[in-house]
C-alpha positions in Angstrom: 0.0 0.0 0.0 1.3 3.4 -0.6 1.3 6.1 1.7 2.3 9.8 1.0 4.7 11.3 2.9 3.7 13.7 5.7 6.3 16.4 4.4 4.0 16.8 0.7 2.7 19.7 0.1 0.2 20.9 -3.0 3.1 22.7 -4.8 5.7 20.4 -6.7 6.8 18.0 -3.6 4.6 14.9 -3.7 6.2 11.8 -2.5 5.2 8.2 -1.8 6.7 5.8 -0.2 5.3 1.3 0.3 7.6 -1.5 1.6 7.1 -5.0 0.5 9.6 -8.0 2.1 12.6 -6.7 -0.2 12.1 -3.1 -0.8 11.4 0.3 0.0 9.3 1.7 -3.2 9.5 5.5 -4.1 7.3 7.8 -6.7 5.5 10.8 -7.3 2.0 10.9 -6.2 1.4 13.2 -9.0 2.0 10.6 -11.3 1.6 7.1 -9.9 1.9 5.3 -13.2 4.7 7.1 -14.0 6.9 4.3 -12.1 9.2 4.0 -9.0 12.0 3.8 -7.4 12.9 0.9 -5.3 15.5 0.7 -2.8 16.5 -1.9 0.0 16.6 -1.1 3.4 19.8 0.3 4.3 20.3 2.7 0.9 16.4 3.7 1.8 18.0 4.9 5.4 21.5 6.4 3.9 18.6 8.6 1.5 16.5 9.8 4.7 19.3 10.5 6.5 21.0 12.9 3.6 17.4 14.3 3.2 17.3 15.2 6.7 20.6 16.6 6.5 19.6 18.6 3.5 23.0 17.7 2.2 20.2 16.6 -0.8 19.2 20.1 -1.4 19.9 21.5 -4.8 
């Protein structure tokens, strides 16, 4: 099941995130068919943790 992230916001930032047994999945809730990104686990927390950091920010 997806779930959008607390931080989206009506602008351009719309984020999803589901977990199956093997993965962390990623995509824009703007465009849902538009695919995803899946990531295990540990590269899923390494991400959150840079996002956080805003060592992400462009």
């Amino acid at each position: 099941m997806w779930r959008k992230s607390s931080r989206s916001n009506s602008e351009q930032e719309c984020v999803e995130v589901a977990q199956s047994s093997t993965a962390i999945g990623i995509r824009d809730s703007k465009n849902p068919e538009g695919g995803h990104l899946a990531l295990d686990l540990p590269t899923f927390t390494r991400l959150l943790t840079h996002a956080k950091a805003g060592t992400l920010d462009l």
